[in-house]
Structure formats: structure tokens, C-alpha cells
LUMTI-303986 format. One record per atom (N, C-alpha, C): residue in one letter; atom name; x, y, z. Coordinates in Angstrom, 2 decimals, always signed. Atoms other than C-alpha are relative to their C-alpha. Example, Ala and Ser with C-alpha at 12.3 -4.5 7.8 and 13.67 -1.06 7.14 Angstrom:
REM LUMTI-303986
+-----+------+---------+---------+---------+
! res ! atom !      xx !      yy !      zz !
+-----+------+---------+---------+---------+
!   A !    N !   +0.89 !   -1.19 !   +0.00 !
!   A !   CA !  +12.30 !   -4.50 !   +7.80 !
!   A !    C !   +0.90 !   +1.20 !   +0.00 !
!   S !    N !   -0.82 !   -1.19 !   -0.06 !
!   S !   CA !  +13.67 !   -1.06 !   +7.14 !
!   S !    C !   -0.77 !   +1.09 !   +0.73 !
+-----+------+---------+---------+---------+
REM end
This chain:
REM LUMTI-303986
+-----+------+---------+---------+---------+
! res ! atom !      xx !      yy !      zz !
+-----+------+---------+---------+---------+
!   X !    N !   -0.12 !   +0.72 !   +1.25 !
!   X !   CA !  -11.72 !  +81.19 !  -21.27 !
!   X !    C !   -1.31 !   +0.19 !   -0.78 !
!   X !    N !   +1.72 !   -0.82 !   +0.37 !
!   X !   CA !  -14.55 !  +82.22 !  -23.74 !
!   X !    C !   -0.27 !   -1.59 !   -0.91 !
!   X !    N !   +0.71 !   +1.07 !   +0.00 !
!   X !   CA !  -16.64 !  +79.39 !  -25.27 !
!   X !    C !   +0.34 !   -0.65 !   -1.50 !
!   X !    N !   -1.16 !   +0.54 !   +1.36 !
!   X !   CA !  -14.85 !  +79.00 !  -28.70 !
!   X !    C !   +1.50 !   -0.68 !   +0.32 !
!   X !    N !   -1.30 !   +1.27 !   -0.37 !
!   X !   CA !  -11.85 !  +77.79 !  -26.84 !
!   X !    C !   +0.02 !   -1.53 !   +0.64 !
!   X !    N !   +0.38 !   +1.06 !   -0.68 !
!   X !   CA !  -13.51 !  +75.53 !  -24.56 !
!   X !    C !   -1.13 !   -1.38 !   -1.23 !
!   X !    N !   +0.50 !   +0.76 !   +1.47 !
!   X !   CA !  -15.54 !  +74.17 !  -28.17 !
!   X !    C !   +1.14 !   -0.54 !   -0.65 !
!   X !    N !   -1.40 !   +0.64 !   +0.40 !
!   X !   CA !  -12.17 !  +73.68 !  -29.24 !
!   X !    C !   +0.66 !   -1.19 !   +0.54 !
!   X !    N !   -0.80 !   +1.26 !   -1.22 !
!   X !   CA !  -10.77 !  +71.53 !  -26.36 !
!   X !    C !   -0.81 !   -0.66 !   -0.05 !
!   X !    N !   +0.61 !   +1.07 !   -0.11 !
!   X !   CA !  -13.86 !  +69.54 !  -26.57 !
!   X !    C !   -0.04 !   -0.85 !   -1.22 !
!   X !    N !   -0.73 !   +0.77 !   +1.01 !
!   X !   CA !  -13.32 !  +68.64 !  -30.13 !
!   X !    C !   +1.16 !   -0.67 !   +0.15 !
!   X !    N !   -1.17 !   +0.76 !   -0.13 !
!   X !   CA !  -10.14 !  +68.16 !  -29.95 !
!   X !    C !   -0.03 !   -1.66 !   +0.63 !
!   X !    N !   +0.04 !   +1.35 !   -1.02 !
!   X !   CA !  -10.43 !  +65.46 !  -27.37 !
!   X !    C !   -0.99 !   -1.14 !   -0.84 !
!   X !    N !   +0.62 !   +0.73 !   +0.70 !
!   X !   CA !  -13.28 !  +63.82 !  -28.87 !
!   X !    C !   +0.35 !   -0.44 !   -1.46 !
!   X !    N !   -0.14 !   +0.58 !   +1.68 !
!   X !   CA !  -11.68 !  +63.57 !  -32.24 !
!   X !    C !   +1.57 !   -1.27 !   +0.04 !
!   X !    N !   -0.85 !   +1.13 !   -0.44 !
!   X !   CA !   -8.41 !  +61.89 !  -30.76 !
!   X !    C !   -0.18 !   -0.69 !   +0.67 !
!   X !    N !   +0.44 !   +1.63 !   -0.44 !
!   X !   CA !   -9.84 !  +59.34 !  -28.68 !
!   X !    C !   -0.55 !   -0.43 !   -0.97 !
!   X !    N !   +0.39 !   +0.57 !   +1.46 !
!   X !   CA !  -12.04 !  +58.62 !  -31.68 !
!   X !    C !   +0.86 !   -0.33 !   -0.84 !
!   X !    N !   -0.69 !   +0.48 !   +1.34 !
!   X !   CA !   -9.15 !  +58.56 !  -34.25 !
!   X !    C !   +1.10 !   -0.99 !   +0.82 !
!   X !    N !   -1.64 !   +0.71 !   -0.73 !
!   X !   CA !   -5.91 !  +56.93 !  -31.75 !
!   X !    C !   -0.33 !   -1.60 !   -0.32 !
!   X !    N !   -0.10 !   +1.48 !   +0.22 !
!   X !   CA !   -7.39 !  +53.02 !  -32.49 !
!   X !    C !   +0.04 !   -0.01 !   -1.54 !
!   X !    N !   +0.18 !   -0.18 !   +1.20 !
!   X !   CA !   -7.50 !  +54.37 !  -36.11 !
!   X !    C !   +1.55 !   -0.17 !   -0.19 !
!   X !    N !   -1.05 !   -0.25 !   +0.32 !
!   X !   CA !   -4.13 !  +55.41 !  -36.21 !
!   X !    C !   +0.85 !   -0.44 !   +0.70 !
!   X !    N !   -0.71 !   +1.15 !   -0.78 !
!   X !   CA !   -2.32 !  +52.83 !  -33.95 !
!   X !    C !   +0.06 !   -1.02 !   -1.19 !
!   X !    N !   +0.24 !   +1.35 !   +1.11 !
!   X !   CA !   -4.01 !  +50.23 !  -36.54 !
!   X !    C !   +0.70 !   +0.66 !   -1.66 !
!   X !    N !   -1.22 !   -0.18 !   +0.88 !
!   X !   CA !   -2.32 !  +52.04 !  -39.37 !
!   X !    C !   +1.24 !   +0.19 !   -0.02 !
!   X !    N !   -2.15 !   +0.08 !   -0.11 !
!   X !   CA !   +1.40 !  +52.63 !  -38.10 !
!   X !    C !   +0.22 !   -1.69 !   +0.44 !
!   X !    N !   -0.65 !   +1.47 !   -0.21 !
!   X !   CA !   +1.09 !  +48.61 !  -37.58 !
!   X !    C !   -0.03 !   -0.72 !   +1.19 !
!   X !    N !   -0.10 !   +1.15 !   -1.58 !
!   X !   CA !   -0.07 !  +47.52 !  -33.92 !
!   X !    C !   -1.59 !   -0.07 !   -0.22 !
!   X !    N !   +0.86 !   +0.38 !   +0.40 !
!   X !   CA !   -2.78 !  +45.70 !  -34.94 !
!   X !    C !   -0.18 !   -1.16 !   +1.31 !
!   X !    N !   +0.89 !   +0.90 !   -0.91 !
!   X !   CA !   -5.39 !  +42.92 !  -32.88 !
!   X !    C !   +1.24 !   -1.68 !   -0.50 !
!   X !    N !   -0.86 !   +1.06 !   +0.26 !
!   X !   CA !   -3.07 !  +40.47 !  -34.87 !
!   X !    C !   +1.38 !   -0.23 !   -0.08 !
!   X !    N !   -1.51 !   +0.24 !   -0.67 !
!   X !   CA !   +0.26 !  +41.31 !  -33.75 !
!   X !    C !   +0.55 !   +1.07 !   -0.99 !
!   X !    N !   -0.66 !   -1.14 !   +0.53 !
!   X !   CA !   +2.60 !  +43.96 !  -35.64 !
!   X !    C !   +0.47 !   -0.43 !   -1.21 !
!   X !    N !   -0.19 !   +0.66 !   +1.24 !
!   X !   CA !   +2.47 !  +43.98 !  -39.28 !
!   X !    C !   +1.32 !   +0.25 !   -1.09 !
!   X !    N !   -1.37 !   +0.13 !   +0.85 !
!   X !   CA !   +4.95 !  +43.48 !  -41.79 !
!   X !    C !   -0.09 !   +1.31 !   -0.58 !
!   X !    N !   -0.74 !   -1.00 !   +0.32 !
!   X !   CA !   +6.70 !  +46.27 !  -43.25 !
!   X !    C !   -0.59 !   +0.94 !   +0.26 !
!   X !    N !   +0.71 !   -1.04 !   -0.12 !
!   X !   CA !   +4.57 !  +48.80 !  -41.31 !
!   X !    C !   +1.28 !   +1.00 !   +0.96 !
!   X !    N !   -0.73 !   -0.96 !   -0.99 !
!   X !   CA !   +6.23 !  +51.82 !  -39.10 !
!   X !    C !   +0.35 !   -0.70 !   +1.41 !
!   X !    N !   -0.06 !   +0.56 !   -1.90 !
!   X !   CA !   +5.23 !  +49.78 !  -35.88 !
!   X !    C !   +1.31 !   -1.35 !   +0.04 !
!   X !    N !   -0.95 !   +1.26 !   +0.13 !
!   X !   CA !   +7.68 !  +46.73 !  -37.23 !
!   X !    C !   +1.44 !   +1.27 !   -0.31 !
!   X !    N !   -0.95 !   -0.14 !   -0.33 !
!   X !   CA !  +10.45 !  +49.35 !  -37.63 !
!   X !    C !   +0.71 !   +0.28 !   +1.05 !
!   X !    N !   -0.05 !   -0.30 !   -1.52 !
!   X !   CA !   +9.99 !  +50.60 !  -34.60 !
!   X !    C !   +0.68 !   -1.60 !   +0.82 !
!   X !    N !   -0.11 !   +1.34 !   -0.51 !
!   X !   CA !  +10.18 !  +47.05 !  -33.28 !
!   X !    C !   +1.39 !   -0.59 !   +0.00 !
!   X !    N !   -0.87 !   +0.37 !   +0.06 !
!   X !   CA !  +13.23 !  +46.35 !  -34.64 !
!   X !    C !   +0.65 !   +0.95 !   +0.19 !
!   X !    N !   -1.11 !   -1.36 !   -0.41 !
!   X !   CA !  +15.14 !  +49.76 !  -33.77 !
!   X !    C !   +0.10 !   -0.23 !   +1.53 !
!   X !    N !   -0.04 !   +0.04 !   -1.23 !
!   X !   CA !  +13.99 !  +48.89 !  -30.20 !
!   X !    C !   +0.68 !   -0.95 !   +0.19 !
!   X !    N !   -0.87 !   +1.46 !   -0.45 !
!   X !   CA !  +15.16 !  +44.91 !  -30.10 !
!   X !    C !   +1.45 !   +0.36 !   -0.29 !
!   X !    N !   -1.47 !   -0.70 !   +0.50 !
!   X !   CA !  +18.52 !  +46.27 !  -31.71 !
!   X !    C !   +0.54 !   +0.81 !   +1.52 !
!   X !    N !   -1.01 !   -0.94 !   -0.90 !
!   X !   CA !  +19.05 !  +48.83 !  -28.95 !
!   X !    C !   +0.09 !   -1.24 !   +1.47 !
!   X !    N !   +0.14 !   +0.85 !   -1.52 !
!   X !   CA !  +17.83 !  +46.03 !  -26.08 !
!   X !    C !   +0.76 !   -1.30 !   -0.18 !
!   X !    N !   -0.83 !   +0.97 !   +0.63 !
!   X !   CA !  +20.21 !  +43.44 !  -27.73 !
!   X !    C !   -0.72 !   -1.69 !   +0.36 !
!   X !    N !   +0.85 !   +1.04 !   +0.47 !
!   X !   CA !  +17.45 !  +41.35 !  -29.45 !
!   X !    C !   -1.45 !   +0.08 !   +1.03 !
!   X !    N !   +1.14 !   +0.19 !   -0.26 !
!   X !   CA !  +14.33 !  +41.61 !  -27.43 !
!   X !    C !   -0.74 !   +1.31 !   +0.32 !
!   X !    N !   +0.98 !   -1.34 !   -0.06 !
!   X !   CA !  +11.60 !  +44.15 !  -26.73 !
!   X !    C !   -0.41 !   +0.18 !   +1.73 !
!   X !    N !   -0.27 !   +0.22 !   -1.09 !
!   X !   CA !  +11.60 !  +45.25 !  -23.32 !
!   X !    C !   -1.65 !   +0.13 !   +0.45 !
!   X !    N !   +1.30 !   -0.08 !   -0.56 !
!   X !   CA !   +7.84 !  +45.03 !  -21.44 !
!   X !    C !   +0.08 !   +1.42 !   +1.14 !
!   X !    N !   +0.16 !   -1.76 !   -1.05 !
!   X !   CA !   +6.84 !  +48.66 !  -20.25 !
!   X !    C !   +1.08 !   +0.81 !   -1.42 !
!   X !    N !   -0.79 !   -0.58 !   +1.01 !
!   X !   CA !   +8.61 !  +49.96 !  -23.83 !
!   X !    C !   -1.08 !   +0.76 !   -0.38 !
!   X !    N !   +0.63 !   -1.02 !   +1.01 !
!   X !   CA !   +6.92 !  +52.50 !  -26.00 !
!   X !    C !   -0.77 !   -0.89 !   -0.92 !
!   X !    N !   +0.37 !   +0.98 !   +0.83 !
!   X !   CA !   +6.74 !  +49.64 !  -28.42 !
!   X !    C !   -0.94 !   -0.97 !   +0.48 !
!   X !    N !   +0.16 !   +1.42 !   -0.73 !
!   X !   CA !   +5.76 !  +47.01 !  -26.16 !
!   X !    C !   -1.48 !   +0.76 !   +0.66 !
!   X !    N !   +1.16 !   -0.15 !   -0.58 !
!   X !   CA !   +2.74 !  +49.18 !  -24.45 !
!   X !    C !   -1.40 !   +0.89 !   -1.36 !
!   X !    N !   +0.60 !   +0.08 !   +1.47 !
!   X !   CA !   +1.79 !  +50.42 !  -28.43 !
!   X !    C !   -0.83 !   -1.11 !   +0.06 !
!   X !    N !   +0.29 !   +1.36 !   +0.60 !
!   X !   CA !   +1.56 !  +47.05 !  -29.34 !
!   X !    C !   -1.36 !   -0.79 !   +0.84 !
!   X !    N !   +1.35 !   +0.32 !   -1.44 !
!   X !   CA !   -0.81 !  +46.10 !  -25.87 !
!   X !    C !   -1.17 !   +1.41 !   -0.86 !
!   X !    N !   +1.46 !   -0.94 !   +0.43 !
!   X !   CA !   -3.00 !  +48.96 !  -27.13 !
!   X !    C !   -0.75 !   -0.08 !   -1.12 !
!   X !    N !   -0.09 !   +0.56 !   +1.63 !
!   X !   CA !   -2.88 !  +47.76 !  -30.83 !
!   X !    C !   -0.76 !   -1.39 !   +0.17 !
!   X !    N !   +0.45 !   +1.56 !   +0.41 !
!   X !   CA !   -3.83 !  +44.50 !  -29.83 !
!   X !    C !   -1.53 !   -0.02 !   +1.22 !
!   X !    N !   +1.24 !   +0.34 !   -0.87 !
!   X !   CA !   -6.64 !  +44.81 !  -26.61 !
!   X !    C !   -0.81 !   +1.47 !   -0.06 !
!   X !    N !   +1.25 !   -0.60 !   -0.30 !
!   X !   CA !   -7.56 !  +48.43 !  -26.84 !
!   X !    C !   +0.75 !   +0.91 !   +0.74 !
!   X !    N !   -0.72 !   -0.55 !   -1.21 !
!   X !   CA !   -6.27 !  +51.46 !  -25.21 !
!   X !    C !   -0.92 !   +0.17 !   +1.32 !
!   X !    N !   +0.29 !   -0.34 !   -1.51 !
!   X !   CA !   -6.95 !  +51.74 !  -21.68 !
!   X !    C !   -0.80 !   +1.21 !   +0.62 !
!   X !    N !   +0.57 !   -0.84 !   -0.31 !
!   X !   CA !   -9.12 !  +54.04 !  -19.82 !
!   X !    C !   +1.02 !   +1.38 !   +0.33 !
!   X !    N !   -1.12 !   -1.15 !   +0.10 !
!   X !   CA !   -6.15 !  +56.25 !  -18.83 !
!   X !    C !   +0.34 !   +0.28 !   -0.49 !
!   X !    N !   -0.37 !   -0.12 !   +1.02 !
!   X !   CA !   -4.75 !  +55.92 !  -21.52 !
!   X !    C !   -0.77 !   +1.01 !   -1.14 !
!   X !    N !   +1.09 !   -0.63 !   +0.62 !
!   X !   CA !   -7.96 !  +57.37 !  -23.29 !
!   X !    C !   +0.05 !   +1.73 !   +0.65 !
!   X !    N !   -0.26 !   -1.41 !   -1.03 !
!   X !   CA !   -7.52 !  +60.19 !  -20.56 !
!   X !    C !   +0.99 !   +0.82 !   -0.35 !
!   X !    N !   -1.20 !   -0.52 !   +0.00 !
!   X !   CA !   -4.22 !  +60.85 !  -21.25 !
!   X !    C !   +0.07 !   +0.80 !   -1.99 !
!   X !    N !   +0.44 !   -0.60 !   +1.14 !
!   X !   CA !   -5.07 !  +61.18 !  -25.02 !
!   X !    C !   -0.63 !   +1.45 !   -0.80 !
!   X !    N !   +0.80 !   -0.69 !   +0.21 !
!   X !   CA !   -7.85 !  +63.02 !  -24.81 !
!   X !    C !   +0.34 !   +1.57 !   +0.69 !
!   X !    N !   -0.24 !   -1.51 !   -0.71 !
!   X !   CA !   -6.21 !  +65.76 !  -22.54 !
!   X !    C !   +1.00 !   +0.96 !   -1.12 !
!   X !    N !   -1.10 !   -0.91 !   +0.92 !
!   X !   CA !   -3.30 !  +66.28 !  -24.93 !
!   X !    C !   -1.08 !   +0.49 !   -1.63 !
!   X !    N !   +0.56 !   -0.91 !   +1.24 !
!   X !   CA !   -6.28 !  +66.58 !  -28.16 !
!   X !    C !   -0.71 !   +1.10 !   +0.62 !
!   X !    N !   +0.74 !   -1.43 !   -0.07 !
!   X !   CA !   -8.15 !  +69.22 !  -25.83 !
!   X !    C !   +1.08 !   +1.06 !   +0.14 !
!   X !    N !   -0.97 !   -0.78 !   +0.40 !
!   X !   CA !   -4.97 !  +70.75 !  -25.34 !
!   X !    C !   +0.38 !   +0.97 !   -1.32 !
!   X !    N !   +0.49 !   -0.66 !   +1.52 !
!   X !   CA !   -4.32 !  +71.49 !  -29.18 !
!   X !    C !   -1.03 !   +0.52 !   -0.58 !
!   X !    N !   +1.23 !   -0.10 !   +0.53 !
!   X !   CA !   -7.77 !  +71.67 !  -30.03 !
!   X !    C !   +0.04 !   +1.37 !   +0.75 !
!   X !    N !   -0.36 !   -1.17 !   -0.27 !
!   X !   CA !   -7.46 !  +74.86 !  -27.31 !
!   X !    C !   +0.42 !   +0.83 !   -0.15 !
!   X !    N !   -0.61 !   -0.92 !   +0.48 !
!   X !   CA !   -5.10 !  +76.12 !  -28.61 !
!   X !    C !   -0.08 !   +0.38 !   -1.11 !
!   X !    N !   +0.62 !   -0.07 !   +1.25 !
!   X !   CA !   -5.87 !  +75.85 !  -32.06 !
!   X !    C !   -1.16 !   +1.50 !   -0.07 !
!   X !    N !   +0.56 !   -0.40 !   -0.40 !
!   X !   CA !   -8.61 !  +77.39 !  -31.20 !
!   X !    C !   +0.16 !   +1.69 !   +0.25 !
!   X !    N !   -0.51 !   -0.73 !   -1.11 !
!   X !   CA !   -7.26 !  +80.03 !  -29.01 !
!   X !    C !   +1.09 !   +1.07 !   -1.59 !
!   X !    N !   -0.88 !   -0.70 !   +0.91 !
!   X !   CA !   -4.92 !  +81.23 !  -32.46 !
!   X !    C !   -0.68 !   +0.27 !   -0.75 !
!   X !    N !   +1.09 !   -0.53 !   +1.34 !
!   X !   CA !   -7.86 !  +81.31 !  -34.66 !
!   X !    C !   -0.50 !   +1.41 !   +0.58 !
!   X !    N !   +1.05 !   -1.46 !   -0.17 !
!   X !   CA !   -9.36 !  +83.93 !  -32.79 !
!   X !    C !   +1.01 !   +1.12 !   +0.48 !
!   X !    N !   -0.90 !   -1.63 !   -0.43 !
!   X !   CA !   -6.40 !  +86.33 !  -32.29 !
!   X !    C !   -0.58 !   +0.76 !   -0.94 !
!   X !    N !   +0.05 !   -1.20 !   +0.67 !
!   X !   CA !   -6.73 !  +89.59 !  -33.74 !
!   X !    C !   +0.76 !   +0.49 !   -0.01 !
!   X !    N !   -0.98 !   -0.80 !   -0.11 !
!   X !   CA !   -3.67 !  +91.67 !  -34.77 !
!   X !    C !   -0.12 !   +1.48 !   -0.30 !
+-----+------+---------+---------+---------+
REM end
């Protein structure tokens, strides 16, 4: 792997753990619960709809909303950060083809 890809994957990563409490708090899973007419409240209600009326704990929504409100998790951060060095790799990795 030459050192422009591996510069890549380390951005990457570092720019999505940095931005994911950014952009949690704008689709609407906020410290103060899930805001009105945001993405995260349609979500909310597409999920209670399918679970007939409530939000199930261990949901998509439901572990959003935990991350929206305390913070994502160290794994969570892990799990993030692997999928922005991922892209960021690859990204990366397409800039420098040559045809």
C-alpha cells in the first residue's frame, strides 16, 4: 500500500469520527431527545408504525437516538472510523490511478 493511500485512510477516519456527533445532531438525535420535524423524527415514526406504536430498544433508531443523546461509544467510534478509512482509501487509491 504506498503512503498516499494509507494518508487517505487516516483522514478519512479522523474526519468521520470528528464529523458523526455533527451529523447525528443535524438529522435530529440530539442531547435533548429527537427534534421536531427533523429526519431522525421521521425515522421515528416509520419505525413505531412498522413495530405497531413503539420503538423497539436495540433499533437503528433507538441506538441513533442513545448516541444523539450520551455520545457515541468507543466501538462505535471504531466502527466509524474503519468504514471513513475505508473510503478515504479508496478515494485515495482512485485518485492516483493512471490510465
Amino acid at each position: 500500500m504506498d503512503p498516499f493511500t494509507l494518508i487517505g485512510a487516516g483522514v478519512g477516519a479522523v474526519i468521520t469520527v470528528a464529523a458523526a456527533p455533527a451529523v447525528l445532531a443535524a438529522a435530529g438525535f440530539t442531547a435533548g431527545g429527537i427534534a421536531v420535524g427533523s429526519i431522525a423524527s421521521s425515522l421515528m415514526s416509520a419505525a413505531a408504525v412498522a413495530n405497531g406504536g413503539g420503538i423497539a430498544a436495540g433499533s437503528v433508531v433507538a441506538t441513533l437516538q442513545a448516541a444523539g443523546a450520551a455520545g457515541i461509544p468507543l466501538a462505535g467510534q471504531a466502527i466509524v472510523g474503519t468504514v471513513g478509512a475505508v473510503v478515504g482509501a479508496a478515494a485515495s487509491m482512485a485518485s492516483n490511478c493512471t490510465l
